[in-house]
DONUFI-987538 format. One record per residue (C-alpha): residue in one letter; x, y, z; residue number from 0. Coordinates in nm, 2 decimals. Each point is the difference from the previous one (the first is absolute). Layout:
BEGIN
tortor_X_Y_Z_tormi
a_X_Y_Z_NUM
...
END
This chain:
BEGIN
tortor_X_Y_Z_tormi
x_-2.11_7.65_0.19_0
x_0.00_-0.37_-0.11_1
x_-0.26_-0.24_0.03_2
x_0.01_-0.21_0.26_3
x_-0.21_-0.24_-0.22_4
x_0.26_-0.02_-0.31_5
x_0.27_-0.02_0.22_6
x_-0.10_-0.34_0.15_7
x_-0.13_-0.11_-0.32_8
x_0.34_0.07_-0.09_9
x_0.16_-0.19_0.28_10
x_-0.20_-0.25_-0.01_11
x_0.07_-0.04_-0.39_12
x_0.38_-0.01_0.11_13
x_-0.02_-0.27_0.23_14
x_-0.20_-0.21_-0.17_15
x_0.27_0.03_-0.29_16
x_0.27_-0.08_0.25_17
x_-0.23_-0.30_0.11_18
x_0.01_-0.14_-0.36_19
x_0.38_0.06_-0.09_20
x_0.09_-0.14_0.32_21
x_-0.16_-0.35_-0.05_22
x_0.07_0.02_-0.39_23
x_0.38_-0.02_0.15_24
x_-0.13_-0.26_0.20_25
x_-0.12_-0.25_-0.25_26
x_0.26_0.11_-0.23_27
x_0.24_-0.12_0.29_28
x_-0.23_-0.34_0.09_29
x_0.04_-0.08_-0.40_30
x_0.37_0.04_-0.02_31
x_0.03_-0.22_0.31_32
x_-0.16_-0.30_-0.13_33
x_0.14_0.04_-0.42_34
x_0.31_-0.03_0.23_35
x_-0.07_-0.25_0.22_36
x_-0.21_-0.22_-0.30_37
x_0.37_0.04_-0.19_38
x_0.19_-0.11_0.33_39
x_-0.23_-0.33_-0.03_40
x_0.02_-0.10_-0.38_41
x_0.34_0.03_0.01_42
x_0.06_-0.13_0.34_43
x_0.16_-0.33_-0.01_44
x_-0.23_-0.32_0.13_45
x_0.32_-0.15_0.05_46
x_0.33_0.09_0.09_47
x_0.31_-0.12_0.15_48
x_0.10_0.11_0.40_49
x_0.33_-0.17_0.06_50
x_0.08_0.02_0.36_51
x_0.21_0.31_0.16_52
x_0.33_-0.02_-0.07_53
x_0.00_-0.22_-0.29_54
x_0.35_-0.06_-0.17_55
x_-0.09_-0.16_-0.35_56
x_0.43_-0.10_0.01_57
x_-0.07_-0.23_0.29_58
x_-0.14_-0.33_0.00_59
x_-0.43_-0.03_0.02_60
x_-0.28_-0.19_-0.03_61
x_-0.34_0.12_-0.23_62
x_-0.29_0.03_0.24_63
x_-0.39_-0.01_-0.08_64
x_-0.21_0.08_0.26_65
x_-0.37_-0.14_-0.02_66
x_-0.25_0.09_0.19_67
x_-0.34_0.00_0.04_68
x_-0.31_-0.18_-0.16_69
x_0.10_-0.22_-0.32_70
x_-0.24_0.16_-0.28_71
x_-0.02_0.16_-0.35_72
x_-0.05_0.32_0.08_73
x_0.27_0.00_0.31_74
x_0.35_0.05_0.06_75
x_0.01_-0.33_0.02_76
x_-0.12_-0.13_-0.32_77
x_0.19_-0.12_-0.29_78
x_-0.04_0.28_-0.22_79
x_0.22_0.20_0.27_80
x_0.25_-0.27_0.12_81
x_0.11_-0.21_-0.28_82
x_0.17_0.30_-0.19_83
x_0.14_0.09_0.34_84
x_0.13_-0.38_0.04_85
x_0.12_0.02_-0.37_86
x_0.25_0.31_0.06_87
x_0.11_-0.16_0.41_88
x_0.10_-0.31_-0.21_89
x_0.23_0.23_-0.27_90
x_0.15_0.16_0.25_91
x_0.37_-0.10_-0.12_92
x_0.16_0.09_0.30_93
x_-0.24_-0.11_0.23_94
x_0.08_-0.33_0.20_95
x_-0.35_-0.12_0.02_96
x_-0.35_0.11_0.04_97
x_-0.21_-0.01_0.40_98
x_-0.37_0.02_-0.04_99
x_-0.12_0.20_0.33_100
x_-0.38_-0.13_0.01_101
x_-0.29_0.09_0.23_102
x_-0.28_-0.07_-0.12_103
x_-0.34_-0.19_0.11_104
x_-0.02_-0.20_-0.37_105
x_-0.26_0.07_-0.29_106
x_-0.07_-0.05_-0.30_107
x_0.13_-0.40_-0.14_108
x_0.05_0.12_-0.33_109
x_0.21_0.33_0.08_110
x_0.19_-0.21_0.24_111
x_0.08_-0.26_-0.26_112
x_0.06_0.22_-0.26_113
x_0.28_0.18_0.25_114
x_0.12_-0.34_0.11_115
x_0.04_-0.11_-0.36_116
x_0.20_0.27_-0.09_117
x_0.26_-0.09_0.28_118
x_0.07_-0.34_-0.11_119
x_0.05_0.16_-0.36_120
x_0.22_0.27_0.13_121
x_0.23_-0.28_0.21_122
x_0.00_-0.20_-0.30_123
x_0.09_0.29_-0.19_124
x_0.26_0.14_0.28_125
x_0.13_-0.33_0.13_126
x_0.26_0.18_0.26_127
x_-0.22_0.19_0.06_128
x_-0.17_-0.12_0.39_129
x_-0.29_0.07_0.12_130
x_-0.12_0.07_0.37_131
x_-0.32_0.08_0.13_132
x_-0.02_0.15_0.37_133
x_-0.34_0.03_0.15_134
x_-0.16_0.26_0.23_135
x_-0.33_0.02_0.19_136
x_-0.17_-0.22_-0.25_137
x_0.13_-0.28_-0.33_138
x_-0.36_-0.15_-0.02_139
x_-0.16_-0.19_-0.23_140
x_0.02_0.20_-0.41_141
x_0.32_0.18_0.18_142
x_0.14_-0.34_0.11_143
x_-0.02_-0.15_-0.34_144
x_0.25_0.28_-0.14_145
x_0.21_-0.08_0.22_146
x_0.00_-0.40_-0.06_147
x_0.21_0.16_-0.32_148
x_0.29_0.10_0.15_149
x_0.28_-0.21_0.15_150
x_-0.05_0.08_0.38_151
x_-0.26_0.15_0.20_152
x_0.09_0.17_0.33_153
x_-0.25_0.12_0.27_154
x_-0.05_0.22_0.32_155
x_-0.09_-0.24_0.26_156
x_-0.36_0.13_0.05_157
x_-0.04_0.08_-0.38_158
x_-0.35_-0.19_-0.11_159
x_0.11_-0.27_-0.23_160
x_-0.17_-0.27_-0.27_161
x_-0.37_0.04_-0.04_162
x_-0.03_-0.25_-0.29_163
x_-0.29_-0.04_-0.07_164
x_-0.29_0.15_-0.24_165
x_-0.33_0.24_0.11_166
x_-0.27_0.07_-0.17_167
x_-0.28_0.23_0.22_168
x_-0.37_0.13_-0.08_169
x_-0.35_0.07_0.13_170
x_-0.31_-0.14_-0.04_171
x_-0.29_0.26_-0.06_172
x_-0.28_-0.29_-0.11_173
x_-0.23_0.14_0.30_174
x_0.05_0.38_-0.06_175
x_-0.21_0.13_-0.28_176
x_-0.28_-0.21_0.15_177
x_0.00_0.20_0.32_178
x_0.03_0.32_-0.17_179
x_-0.26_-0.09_-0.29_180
x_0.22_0.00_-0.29_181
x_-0.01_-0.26_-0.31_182
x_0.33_-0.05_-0.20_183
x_-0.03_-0.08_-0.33_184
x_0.31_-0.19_-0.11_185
x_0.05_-0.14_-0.38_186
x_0.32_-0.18_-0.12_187
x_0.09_-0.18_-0.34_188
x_0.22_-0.30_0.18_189
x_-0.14_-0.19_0.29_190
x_0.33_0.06_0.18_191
x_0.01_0.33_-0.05_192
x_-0.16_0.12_0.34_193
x_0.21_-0.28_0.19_194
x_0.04_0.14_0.38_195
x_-0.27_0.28_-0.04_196
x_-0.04_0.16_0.28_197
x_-0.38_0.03_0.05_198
x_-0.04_-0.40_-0.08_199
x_0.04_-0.23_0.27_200
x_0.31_-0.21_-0.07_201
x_-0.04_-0.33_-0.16_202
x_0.24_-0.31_0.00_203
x_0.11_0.03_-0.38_204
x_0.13_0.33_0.10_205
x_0.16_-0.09_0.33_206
x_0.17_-0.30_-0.20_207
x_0.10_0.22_-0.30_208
x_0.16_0.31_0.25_209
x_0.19_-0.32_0.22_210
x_0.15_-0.14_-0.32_211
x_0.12_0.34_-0.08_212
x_0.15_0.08_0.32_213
x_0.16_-0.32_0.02_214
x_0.16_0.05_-0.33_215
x_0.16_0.32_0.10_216
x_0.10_-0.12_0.31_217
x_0.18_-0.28_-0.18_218
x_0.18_0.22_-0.24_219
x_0.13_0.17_0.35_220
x_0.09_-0.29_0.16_221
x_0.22_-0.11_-0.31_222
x_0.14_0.33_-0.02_223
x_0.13_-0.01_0.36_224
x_0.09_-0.43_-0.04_225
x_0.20_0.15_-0.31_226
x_0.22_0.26_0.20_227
x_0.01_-0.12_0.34_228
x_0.12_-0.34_-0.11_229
x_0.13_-0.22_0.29_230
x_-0.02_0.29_0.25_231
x_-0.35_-0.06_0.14_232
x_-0.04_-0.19_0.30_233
x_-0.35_0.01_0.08_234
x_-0.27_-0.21_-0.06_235
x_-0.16_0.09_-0.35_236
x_-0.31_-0.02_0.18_237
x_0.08_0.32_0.22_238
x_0.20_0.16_-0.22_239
x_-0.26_0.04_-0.32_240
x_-0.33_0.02_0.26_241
x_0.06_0.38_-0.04_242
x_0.09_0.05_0.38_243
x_0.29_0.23_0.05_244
x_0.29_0.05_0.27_245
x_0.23_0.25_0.17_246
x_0.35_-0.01_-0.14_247
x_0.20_-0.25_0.25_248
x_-0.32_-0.30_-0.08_249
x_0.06_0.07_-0.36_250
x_0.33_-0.05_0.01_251
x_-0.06_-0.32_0.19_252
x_-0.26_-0.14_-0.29_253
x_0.25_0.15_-0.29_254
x_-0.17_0.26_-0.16_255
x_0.27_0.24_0.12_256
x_0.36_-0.07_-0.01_257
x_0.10_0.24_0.31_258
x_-0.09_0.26_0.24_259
x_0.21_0.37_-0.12_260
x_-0.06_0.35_-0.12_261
x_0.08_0.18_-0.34_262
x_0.31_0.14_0.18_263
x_0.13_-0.34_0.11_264
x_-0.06_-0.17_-0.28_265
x_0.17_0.25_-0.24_266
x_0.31_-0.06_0.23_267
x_0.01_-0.45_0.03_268
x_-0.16_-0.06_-0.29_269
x_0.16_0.27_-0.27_270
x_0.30_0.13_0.19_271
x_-0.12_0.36_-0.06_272
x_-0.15_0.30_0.22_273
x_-0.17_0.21_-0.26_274
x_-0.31_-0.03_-0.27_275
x_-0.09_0.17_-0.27_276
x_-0.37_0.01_0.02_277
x_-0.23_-0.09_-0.31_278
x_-0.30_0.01_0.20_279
x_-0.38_0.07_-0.13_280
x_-0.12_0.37_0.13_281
x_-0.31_0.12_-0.08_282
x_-0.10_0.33_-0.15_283
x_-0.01_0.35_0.12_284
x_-0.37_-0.01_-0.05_285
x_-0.07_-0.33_0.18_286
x_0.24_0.12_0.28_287
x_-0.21_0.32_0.01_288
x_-0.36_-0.10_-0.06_289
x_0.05_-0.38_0.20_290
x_0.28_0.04_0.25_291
x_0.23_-0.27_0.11_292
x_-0.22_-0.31_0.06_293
x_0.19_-0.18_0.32_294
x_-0.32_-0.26_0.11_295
x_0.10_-0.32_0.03_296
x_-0.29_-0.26_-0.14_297
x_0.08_-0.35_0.02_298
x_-0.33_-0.12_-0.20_299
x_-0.17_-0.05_0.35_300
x_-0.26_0.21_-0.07_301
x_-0.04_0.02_-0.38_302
x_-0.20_0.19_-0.23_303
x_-0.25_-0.12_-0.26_304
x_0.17_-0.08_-0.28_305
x_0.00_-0.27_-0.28_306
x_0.27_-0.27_0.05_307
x_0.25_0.22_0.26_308
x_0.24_-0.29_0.06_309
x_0.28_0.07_0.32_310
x_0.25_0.01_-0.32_311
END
């Protein structure tokens, strides 16, 4: 007669190996997923054409770009991603001309001129080659001066329009450490070097020294949009640079848009064609996945701390 005993020390020996070969299989199973999914990523394009349904490369088209979104370095909007992008809409041989798609709030002034350089080059380059910008929600401020580069600039009637102007935003923490009985200890080798320190009360040479910078960015964006608008603005320079902005039908009024139309429309009056092949910026798998698609729209009313964010 067996021993009751062994026999579940027995069982017991058995299931606990089941136990362990079961999740063995399951880690084994976890690993494979992500060496597959980490390949999926590295060789996941960050950019790829999407022409539209139905696209016929035999018939007539435009290139598109669509850009959207904040204007930064590390965005889909940046010039790292869209000059290339720009580059091959402008080669495009058979293409009739290139229509920049923009929504955007504005950003950074040096992305945005950098972008905006590159058009002028690529129309000098390309001279058949037109160029049409049609807004939607937003063409403010950093998003606004790309589009100053093209040869018309088309809006939705309630798409948020101009912005030009310059921002620069902070706190001032001179009272904190006091109330929480902490002493900074701050040594520089330059007596600039701390200009705009956030635990120092602000002082006049800094105020001055901050204004004359804004100012001079704000000038550079003012020429900029002198420079492509031309004789089309209508508006008082004093309201159209004081870095107010408008729906779509006031800015056609003041000049700053030519006309009131979407992508659709304009592909049809203005290049005589109903398709596009699109060229625009798309980001990763892995910033799809970890980020999601980021729809807010923020016009700079409420802004973040940040040194010298200019509406750009």
């Amino acid at each position: 007669m067996a021993d009751p005993l062994n026999n579940e020390l027995v069982d017991a020996l058995i299931l606990d190996r089941k136990r362990d070969r079961r999740w063995r299989n399951i880690r084994f199973f976890i690993m494979v997923l992500f060496a597959l999914l980490y390949t999926f990523l590295l060789v996941s394009p960050s950019q790829q054409d999407a022409d539209e349904p139905g696209f016929n490369p035999k018939k007539p088209y435009v290139s598109l770009v669509r850009l959207n979104g904040e204007i930064a370095e590390d965005k889909s909007f940046s010039a790292n991603k869209v000059v290339p992008l720009l580059t091959r809409a402008f080669a495009d041989k058979q293409s009739k001309g290139v229509v920049l798609a923009i929504n955007s709030p504005g950003g950074s002034p040096v992305q945005a001129s950098i972008i905006h350089d590159k058009i002028l080059y690529l129309k000098n380059k390309y001279p058949k080659k037109k160029v049409t910008v049609v807004a939607s929600d937003a063409l403010a401020s950093g998003a606004y001066l790309v589009a100053t580069a093209a040869d018309k600039i088309y809006v939705n009637e309630d798409t948020l329009t101009g912005s030009i102007g310059v921002i620069m935003s902070g706190f001032g923490f001179e009272d904190t450490l006091k109330k929480i009985g902490v002493t900074r200890r701050l040594f520089t080798a330059g007596k600039n070097k701390a200009r705009m320190d956030p635990f120092e009360p602000l002082n006049p040479a800094d105020v001055a020294k901050m204004r004359t910078v804004l100012d001079d960015v704000h000038q550079h964006f003012i020429n900029d949009v002198v420079q492509g608008r031309k004789n089309k603005l209508r508006g008082n320079p004093s309201e159209l640079f004081s870095g107010d902005f408008w729906i779509g039908d006031r800015a056609v009024e003041l000049g700053i848009a030519d006309g009131i139309a979407n992508v659709w429309e304009v592909l049809k009056s203005d290049y005589n064609v109903t398709q596009y092949k699109n060229f625009s910026p798309r980001p990763s798998f892995l910033n799809a996945f970890v980020k999601g698609v980021d729809s807010e729209l923020n016009l700079g009313l409420t802004h973040e701390t940040s040194p010298l964010r200019e509406e750009l």
